[in-house]
Wavefront OBJ file of the C-alpha trace (Angstrom):
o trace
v -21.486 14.887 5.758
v -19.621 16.352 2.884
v -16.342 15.757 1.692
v -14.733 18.855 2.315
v -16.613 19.096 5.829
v -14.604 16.056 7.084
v -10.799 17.537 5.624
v -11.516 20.896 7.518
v -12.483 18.799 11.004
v -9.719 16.267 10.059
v -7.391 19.475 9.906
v -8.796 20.773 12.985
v -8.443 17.645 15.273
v -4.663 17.131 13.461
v -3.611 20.625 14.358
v -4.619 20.532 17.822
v -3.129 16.580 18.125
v 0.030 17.917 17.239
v 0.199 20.844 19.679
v -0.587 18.371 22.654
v 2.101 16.297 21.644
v 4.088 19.823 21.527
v 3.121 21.004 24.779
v 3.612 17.212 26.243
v -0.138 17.210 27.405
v -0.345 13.392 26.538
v -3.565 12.736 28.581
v -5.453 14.482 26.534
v -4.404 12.987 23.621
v -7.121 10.752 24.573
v -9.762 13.062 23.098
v -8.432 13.737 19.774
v -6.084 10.833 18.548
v -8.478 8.623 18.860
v -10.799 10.650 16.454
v -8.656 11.058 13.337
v -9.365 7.625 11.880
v -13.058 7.542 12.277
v -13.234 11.088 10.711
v -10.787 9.224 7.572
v -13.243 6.573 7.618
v -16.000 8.888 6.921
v -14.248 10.685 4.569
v -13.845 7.138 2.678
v -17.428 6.510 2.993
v -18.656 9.775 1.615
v -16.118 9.725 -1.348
v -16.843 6.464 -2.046
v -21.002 7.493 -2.364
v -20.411 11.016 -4.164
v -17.844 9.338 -6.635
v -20.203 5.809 -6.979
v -17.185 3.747 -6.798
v -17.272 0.512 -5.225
v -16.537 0.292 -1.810
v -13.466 -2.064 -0.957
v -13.732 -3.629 2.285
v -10.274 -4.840 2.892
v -9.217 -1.338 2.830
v -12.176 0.026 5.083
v -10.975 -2.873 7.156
v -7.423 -1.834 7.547
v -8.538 1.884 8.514
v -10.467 0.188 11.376
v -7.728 -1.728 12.500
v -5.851 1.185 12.439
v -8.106 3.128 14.641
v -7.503 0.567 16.906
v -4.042 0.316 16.454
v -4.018 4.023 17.545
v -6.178 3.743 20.422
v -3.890 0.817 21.719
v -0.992 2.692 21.628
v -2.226 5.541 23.949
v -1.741 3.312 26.671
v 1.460 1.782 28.434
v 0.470 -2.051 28.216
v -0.635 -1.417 24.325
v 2.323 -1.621 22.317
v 1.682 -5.406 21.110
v -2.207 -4.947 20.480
v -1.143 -1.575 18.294
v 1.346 -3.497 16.353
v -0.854 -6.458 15.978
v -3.428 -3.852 14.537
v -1.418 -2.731 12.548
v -0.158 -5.778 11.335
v -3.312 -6.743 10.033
v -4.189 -2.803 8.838
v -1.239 -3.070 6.536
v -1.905 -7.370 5.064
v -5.803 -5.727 3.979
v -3.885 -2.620 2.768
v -1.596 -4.900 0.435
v -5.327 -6.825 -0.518
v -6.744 -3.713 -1.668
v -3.251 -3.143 -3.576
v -3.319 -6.215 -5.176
v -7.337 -5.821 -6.442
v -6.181 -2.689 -8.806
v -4.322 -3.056 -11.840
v -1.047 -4.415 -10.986
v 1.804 -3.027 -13.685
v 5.503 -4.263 -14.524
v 7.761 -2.239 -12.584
v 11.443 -2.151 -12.285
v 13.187 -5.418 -10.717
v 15.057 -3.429 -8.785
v 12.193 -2.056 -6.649
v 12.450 -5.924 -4.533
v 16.149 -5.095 -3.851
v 15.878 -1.948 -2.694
v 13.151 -2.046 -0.508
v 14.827 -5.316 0.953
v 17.824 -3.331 1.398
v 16.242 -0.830 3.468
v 14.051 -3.721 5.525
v 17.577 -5.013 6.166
v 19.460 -1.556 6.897
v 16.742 -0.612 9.688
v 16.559 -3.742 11.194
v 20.503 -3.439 11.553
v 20.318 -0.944 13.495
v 17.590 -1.654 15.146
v 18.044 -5.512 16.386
v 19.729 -4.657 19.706
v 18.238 -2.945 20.722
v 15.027 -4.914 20.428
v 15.231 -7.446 22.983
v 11.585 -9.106 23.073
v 10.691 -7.267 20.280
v 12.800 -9.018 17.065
v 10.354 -11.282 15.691
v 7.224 -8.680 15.838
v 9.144 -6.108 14.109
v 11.070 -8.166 11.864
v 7.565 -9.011 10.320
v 6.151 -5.883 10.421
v 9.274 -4.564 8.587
v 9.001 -7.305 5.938
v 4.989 -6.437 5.800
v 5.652 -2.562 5.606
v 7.938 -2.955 2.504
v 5.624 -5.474 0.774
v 2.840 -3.013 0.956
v 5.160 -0.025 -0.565
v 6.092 -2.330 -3.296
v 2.150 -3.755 -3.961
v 1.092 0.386 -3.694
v 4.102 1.321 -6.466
v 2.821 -1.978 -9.158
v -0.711 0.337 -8.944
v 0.959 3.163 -10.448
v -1.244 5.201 -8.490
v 0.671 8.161 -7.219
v -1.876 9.032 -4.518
v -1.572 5.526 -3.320
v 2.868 5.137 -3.952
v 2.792 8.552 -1.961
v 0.564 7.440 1.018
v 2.776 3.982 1.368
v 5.737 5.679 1.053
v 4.946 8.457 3.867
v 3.662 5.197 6.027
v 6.763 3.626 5.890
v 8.181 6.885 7.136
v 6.521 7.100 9.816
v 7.064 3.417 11.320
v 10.917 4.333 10.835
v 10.734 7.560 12.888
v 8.330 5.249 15.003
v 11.127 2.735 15.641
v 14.176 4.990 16.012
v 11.697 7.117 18.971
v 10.513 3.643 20.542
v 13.914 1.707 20.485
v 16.905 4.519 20.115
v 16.023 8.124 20.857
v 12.765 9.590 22.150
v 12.661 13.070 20.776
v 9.464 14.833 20.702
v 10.514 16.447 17.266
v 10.155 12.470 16.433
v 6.850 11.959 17.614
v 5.826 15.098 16.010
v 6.981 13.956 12.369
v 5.571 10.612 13.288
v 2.214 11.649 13.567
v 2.928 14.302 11.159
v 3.370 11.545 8.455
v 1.220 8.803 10.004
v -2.315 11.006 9.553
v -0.727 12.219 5.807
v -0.653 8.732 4.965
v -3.728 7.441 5.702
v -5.068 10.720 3.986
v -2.767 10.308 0.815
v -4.140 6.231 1.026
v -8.176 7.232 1.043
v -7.446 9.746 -1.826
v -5.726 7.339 -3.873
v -8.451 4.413 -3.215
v -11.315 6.723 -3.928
v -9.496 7.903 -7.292
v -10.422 6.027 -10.974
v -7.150 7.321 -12.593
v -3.359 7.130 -11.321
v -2.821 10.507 -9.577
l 1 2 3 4 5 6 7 8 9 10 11 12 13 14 15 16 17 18 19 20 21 22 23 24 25 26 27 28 29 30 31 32 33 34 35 36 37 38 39 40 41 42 43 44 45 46 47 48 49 50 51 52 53 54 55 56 57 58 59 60 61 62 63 64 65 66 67 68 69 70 71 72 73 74 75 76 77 78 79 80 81 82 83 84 85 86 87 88 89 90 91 92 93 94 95 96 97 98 99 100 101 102 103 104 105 106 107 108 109 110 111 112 113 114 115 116 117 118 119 120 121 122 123 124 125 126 127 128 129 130 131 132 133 134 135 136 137 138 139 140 141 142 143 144 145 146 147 148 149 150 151 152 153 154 155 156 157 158 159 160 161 162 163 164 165 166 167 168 169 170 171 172 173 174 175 176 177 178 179 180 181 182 183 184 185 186 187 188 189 190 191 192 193 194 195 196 197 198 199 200 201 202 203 204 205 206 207 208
């Protein structure tokens, strides 16, 4: 299937994702969450054949894991599996990084994304319980793989880590302080641009 086939059912499935989570019809999530990553996987796939690039299998390996970390958090006992998955979706993610061109970049970029690791995790850690160690790591993970994405100088790539990390902020502040549907709206919102912004800038030769 074509390219530009896959965007317009991606867009599709998104849309109507984004109403159910609107009209708080969460059951039926079930039928079109679970579909966005396998149509982004396909998209990979097919850009990867029509552009004969090489395929890179960390990164088709952190898409599937995030499928799964999606389908794990649609249920209620899931929340450990989907961060687990996503754990691992983001360590194959920072791989794939690290296999393109790697460029100097500002010293500065360590402190600052440290400082924000540090500034979220303030405010989260009470109310975490349980939770600290998992999402200290993921925190530390989620900032390496913005940093790894900006020493590619690939703007597709520095875009989709950037909207990832986000998303797992407006994740944590709707899981741990306020659950606000306009929250889990820009979290998905964000979330599917990612991984969109991520396959563009993994099937692209030059830095845009």
């Amino acid at each position: 299937m074509r390219s530009k086939s896959l965007q317009i059912i991606l867009i599709i499935i998104f849309v109507i994702d984004l109403f159910l989570i609107f009209s708080n019809q969460t059951e039926l999530r079930f039928f079109t969450k679970p579909i966005l990553l396998p149509v982004l996987i396909l998209m990979y796939i097919s850009k990867v054949k029509s552009e004969k690039i090489q395929l890179a299998p960390f990164f088709l390996a952190g898409l599937v894991l995030s499928f799964f970390g999606d389908l794990f958090l649609l249920f209620n006992w899931g929340f450990l599996p989907g961060l687990g998955s996503f754990l691992l979706a983001h360590l194959f993610y920072i791989i794939s990084f690290k296999k393109k061109v790697q460029h100097r970049i500002s010293e500065f970029w360590p402190i600052i994304l440290s400082l924000y690791a540090s500034i979220l995790l303030f405010f989260l850690f009470p109310y975490l319980k349980e939770m600290k160690i998992p999402v200290i790591i993921y925190a530390v993970l989620i900032a390496a793989m913005m940093y790894n994405a900006i020493k590619t100088h690939n703007r597709n790539l520095i875009i989709g880590a950037l909207l990832f990390l986000i998303s797992d902020t407006l994740l944590s502040v709707y899981l741990f302080l306020q659950p606000l549907m306009i929250l889990n709206l820009l979290v998905m919102a964000t979330y599917i641009l990612a991984q969109w912004f991520l396959v563009k800038g993994m099937t692209s030769s030059k830095n845009n």
